[in-house]
N, C-alpha and C positions, 0 to 999 in steps of 0.2 A: 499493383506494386507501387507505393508509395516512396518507396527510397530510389528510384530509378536516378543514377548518376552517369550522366552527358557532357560532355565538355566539346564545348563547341569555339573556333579559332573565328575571331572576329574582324582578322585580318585576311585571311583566306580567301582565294580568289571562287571559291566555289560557294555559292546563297546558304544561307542560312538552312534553309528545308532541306535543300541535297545532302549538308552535314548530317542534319538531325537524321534523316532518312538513311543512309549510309550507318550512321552509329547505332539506330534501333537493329538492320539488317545484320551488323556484324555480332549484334547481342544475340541475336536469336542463333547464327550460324555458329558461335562459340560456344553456345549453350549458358549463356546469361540469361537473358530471357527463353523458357521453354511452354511450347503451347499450352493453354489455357491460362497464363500468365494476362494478370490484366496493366494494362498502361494506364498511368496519371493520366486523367482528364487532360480536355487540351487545353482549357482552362490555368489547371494548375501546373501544366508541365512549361508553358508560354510564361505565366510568372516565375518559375524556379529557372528559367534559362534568361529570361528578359526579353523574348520574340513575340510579336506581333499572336494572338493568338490564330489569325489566319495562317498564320508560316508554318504554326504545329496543325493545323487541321488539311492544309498542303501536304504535309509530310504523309499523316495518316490516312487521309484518302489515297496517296500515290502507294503507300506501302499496302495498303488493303484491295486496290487493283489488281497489285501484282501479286496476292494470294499470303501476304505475308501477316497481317490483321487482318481480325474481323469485328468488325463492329456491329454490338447488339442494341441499336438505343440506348434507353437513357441508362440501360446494364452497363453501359461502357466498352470499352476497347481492348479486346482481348489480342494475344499470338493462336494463329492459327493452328490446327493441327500436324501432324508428324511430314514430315518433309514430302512424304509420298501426297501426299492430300495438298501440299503447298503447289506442288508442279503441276497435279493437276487442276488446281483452280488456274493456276498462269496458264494454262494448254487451254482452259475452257476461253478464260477472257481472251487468248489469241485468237481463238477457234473464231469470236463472235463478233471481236474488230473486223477480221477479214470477210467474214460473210455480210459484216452488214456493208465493208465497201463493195461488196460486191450485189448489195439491193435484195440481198436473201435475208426472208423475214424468220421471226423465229419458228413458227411452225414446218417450214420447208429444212429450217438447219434440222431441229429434233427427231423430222423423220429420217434425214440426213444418217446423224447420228446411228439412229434406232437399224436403220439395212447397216451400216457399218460394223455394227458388236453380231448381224447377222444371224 
């Protein structure tokens, strides 16, 4: 998606990333951007806002975290799938934050897992 239009408040007490990340998550939830929609490089989305390009690759690793992109290499950065597929990629990366503070590897979560669907 090449005309992707952000407006970001440069007086704002809140970082720059937090906007940008806030403004992609309310595109998707309004239905502006819808899965398989791809995002400007971050490249060129960092020149068209005027941000550090680390602030937009902040943004989209934190939004790709929490299941909202997905990034394919050098395919670029796509919106995830349908909302069901969104919660639970956030339910998995919760799932694997808390196991691993808890010193459980992955093979012990997966069997974990596998008795749990029973």
């Amino acid at each position: 998606m090449s005309d992707l239009v952000i407006h970001l408040d440069p007086d704002a007490a809140q970082p720059p990333f937090e906007q940008l990340k806030a403004r992609i998550a309310a595109m998707v939830d309004n239905g502006t951007l819808r899965a398989g929609d791809q995002l400007p490089t971050v490249r060129r989305l960092a020149a068209d806002l005027g941000l550090a390009p680390n602030t937009v690759a902040r943004a989209y690793r934190e939004l790709e975290q929490s299941g909202l992109l997905d990034t394919r290499g050098r395919s670029g950065t796509f919106v995830s799938g349908d909302q069901v597929h969104q919660e639970a990629r956030r339910a998995a990366v919760d799932f694997v934050v808390r196991l691993r503070a808890l010193g459980i590897g992955q093979t012990e979560a997966l069997d974990l897992v596998r008795r749990s669907f029973g």
